[in-house]
N, C-alpha and C positions, 0 to 999 in steps of 0.2 A: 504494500500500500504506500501509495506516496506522503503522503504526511501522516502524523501520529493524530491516533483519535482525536478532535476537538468536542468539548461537555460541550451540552445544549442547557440541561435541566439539571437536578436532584432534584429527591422527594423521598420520604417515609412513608414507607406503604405499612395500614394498617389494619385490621379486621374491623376495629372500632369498639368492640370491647375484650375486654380481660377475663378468661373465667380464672385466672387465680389460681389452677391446678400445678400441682407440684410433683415432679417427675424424678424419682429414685434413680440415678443412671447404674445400671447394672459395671458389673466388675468387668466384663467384656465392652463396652460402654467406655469405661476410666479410659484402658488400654489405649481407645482408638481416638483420645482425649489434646493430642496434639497432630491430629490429621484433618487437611479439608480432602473435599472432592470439587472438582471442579467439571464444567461440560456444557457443549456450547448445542443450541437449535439453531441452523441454518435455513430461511426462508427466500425463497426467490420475488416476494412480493415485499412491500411498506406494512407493517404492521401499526395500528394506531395505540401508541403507548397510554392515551387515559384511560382506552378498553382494555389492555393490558392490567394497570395498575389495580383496573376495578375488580377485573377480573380475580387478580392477587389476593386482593383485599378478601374476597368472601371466601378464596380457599384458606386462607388464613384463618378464618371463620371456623373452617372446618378441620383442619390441621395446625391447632395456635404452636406446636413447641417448635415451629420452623421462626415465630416471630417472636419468638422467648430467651428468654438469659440464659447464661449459666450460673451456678453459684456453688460453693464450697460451704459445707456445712460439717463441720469438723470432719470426720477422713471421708464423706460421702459425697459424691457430686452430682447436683442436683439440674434441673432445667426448669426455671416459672416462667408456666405459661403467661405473662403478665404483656403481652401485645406491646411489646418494646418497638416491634416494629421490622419491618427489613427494607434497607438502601435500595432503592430503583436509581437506577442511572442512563441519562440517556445519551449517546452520542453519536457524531456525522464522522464519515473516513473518507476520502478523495478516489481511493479502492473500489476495486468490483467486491462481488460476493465472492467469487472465485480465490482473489489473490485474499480474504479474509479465510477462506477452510484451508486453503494455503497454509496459512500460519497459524494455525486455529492452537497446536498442541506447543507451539512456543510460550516460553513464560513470561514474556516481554509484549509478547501479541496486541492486550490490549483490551481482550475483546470480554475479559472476564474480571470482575476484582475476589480474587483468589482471597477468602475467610483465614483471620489470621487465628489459625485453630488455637493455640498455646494463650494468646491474649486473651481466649473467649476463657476462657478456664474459670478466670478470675472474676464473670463478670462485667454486666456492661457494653459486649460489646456484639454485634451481629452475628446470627447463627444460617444465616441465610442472606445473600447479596443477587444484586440481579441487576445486569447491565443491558442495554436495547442497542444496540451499533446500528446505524445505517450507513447503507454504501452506497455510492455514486452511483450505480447501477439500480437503484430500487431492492436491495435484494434487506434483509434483518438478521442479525446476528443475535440470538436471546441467549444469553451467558448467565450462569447458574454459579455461585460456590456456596455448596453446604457443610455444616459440623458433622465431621465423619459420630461423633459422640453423641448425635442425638436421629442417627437411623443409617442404613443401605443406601443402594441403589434404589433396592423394591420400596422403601420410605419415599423415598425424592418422588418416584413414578407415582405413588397415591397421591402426594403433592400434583404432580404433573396434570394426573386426571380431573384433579378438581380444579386447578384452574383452569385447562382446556373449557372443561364443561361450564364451568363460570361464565367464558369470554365468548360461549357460543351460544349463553342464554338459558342453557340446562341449568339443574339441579348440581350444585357439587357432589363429587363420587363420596362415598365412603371412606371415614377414617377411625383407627380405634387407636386410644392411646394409653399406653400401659404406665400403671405408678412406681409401677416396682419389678422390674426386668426379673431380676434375679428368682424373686419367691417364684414368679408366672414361673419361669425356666424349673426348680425345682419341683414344681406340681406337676410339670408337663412331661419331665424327663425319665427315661427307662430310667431303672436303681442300677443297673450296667451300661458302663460304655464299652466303646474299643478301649478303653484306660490309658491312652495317647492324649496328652497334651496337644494344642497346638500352641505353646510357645515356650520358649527356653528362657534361661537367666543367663545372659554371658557372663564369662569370668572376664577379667579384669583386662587381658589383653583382645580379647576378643570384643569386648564393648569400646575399648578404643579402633580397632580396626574398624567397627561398624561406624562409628563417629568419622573418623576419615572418607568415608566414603558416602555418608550423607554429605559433608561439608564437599568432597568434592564431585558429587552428582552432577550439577550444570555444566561442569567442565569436561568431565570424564565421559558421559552418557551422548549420545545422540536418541531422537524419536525418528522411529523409520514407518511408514504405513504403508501397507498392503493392502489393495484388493483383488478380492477374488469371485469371480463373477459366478451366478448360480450354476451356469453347464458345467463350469470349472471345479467345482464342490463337490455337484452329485458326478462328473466322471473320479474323483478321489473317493467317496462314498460307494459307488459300486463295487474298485479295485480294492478297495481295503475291507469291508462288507464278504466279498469272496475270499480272499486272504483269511480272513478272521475265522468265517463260517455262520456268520451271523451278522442280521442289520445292526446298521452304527448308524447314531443321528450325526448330524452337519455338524457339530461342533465337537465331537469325538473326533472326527477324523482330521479336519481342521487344526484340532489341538497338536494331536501327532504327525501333521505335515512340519506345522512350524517348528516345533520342540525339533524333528529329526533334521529339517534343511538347517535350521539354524547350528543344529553341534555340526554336521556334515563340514557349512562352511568356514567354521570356526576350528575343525580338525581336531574337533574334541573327542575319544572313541571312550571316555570313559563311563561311568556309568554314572548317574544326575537322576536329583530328583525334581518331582514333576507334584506341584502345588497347585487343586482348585476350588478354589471356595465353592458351598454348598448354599442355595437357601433353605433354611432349614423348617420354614413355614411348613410348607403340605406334608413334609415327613412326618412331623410332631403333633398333625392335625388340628396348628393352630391356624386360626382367619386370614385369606391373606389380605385382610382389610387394616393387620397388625403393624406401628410404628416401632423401627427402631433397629438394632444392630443384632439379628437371628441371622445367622451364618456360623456354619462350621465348615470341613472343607477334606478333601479326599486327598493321599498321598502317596504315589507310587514313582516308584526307579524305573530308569529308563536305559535301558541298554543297548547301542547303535545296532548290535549286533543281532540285536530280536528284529529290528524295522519296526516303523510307524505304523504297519497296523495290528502286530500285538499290540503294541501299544495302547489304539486306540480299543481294542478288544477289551484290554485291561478296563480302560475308563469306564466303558458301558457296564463291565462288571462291577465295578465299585461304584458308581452311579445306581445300580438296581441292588446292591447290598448294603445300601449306604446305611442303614438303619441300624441294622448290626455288626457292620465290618470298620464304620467308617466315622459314624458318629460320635462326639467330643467333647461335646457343651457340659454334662456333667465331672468331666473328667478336669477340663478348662478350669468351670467357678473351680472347684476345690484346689484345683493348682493356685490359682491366682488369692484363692483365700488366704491358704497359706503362707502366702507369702507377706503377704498385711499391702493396706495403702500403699506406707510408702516405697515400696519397692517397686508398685506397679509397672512406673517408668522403666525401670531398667529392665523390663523382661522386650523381647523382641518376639513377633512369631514365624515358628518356623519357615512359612513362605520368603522370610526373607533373609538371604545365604547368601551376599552377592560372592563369598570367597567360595563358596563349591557352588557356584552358578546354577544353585536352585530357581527356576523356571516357574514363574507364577499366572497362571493363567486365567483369566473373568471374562466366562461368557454376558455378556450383557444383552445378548438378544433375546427375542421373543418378552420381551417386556410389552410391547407391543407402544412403542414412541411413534412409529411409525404412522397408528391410525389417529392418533391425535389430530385436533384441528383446531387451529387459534386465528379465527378471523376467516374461516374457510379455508384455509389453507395447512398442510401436512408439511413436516419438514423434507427440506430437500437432504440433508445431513445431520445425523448426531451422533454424538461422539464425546470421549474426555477432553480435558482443553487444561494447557498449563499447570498440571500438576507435576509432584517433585521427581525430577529425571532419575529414579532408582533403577540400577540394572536390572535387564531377566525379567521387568515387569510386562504381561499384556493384555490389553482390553480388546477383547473383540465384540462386534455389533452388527446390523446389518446396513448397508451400506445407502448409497445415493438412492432417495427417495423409497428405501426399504429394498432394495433387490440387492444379492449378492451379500458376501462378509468383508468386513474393515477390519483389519486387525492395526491395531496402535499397539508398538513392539518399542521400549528401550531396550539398547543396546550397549555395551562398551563400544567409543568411537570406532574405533583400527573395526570391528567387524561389521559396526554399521556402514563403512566404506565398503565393506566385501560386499557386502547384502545389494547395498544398490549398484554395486559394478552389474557387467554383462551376464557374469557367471551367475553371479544370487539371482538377477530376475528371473535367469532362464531356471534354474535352480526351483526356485520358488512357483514356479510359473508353470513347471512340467507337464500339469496336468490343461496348460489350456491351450486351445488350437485356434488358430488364424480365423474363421469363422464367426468365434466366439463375440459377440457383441457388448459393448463395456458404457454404461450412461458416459454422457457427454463429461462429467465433471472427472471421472475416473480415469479419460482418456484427454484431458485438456492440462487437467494438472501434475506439473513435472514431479512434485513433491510426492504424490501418490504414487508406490511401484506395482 
């Protein structure tokens, strides 16, 4: 984009009133207590930001701990629902829509004001930000960052539904919000788990390695994105399907393309483990009208020398065993009890290894963003936007105006140079043929491989 965002507006978007509810944030909660999420809706039309804001306002209404504090309450941290409010921001870019999904997942971008998770802890400060970009071309950028501490992805999307439906005149969707994570989790949970944690205590040199490597993420990481067109999928779904001896869904096989191109071009033959988070909603047969941070997550090794589609075999089996193979949340609270508040900090979870390039993977599709509509109109793109460059990490979604998968892949630099040389596309790209038809935005932008 030629020139940096210029503001038009601010404003406080707010429900208008407070119901005053006060929200126990569960011990898995604390953990994620210095993380935002960040992610952007791409629109090919002008969106009118008062229908927006209003729109906000009554999903607020209906989900108030997105417009609520945080607070410390001797070791427990809390969320008042008390309609504090959340930042709307509006601004012009000189840019198309194009050259803005361009640069969407850079942290400089612009297009998002990224929740400064650690500040909110204390108090005071927004648990939900929302910025409106317009581009030269007509096109809208609706940028999102929320408190990872006070829900999911599957959280934000109940959000999503109900302001959609706000702005289009409907009823806000459904929302339920719980007082106390932890007791719910204890009522709900088998009296056995797998008895795996998902997170470690580093020892003393191991916590400073992981510090080094937060501190130098911006530098050391690139973000690389791939798309992969639907014919492109189900011909790796068929091969790996017959491989296995059994159907694989789109994201089983997808997972094990990536994880296997990427050691291939990396010349890594050893063996790596392969991290993905779970929602643990329908397992537990809680609502999925539920707020808040319900995930747990599946964890298998990967050996070059099996190939991608045991691999993906594996997942589908750990995916359909997950209840008794794989599930954790009781295993979790009692680990992280133990350990008291103040340690919480120090624990890391296993998904993140960048020194044995533990591979983290989050399907984010079938949430269904796609059929959303804000003003009549569907996104032409969504996706993560500007969050923290950690290696091994990736989001996948479904792509330009819902067809096909995106995957958002960091990388250490030197391999994200391999990745998008001649060899990684063709690499990566193996399974698509000259035929294959790619939306205009997949095939116009250099930045997409």
């Amino acid at each position: 984009m030629s020139t940096w965002p210029q503001l038009r507006r601010s404003r406080v978007v707010r429900a208008g009133r407070a119901p005053g509810t006060v929200l126990r944030c569960g011990l898995m909660d604390t953990m994620l207590a210095d993380l935002a999420v960040s992610v952007v809706l791409c629109f090919e039309q002008p969106l009118d930001e008062d229908r927006l804001a209003a729109g906000l306002a009554r999903a607020l209404d209906r989900v108030p701990v997105f417009a609520g504090r945080l607070r410390t309450e001797g070791d427990v941290l809390e969320v008042v629902c008390d309609d504090a409010g959340v930042p709307l921001e509006e601004y012009t870019v000189d840019g198309t829509l194009a050259e803005a999904m361009g640069r969407a997942t850079a942290a400089g971008s612009g297009l998002v004001d990224p929740v400064d998770a650690p500040a909110a802890r204390t108090g005071g400060r927004p648990l939900l930000t929302v910025r409106v970009t317009r581009t030269a071309d007509g096109g809208t950028v609706l940028g999102c960052s929320w408190h990872h501490a006070i829900g999911d992805l599957h959280s934000f999307m109940l959000l999503l539904r109900a302001w959609s439906a706000a702005v289009e005149g409907a009823d806000p969707a459904p929302a339920e919000l719980v007082r106390d994570q932890d007791t719910l989790l204890r009522r709900v949970l088998p009296a056995e788990d797998c008895g795996r944690p998902g997170f470690r205590l580093p020892g003393a040199a191991e916590a400073e390695l992981l510090a080094r490597e937060v501190a130098a993420g911006p530098r050391a990481n690139r973000i690389v994105q791939i798309y992969f067109a639907d014919a492109e999928v189900e011909r790796m779904r068929t091969e790996f399907s017959a491989a296995a001896g059994r159907r694989l869904s789109a994201g089983d096989v997808l997972c094990a393309h990536l994880l296997a191109t990427l050691r291939e071009l990396d010349g890594d033959g050893a063996e790596r483990w392969l991290t993905v988070p779970v929602n643990a909603r329908r397992w537990l047969g809680l609502s999925p009208d539920l707020v808040g941070n319900l995930l747990s997550e599946v964890h298998l090794p990967y050996r070059p020398a099996d190939g991608p589609a045991a691999l993906a075999g594996a997942l589908r089996k750990a995916v359909e065993e997950f209840p008794t193979a794989h599930l954790n949340l009781r295993t979790n609270l009692d680990f992280l009890a133990a350990l008291g508040p103040a340690r919480l900090r120090d624990c890391v979870p296993l998904g993140f290894d960048p020194a044995a390039r533990r591979f983290s993977f989050s399907n984010w599709s079938r949430f269904g963003v796609y059929r959303l509509r804000f003003q009549g109109q569907s996104p032409v793109l969504f996706g993560p936007a500007a969050n923290y460059p950690l290696p091994w990490v990736c989001w996948t979604v479904e792509g330009f105006h819902g067809a096909g998968l995106l995957s958002t892949v960091v990388l250490p630099a030197r391999l994200a140079a391999r990745v998008r040389g001649a060899a990684g596309r063709a690499a990566l790209h193996r399974f698509r043929v000259a035929a294959d038809e790619l939306p205009a935005p997949a095939a116009t932008l250099a930045k997409i491989l």
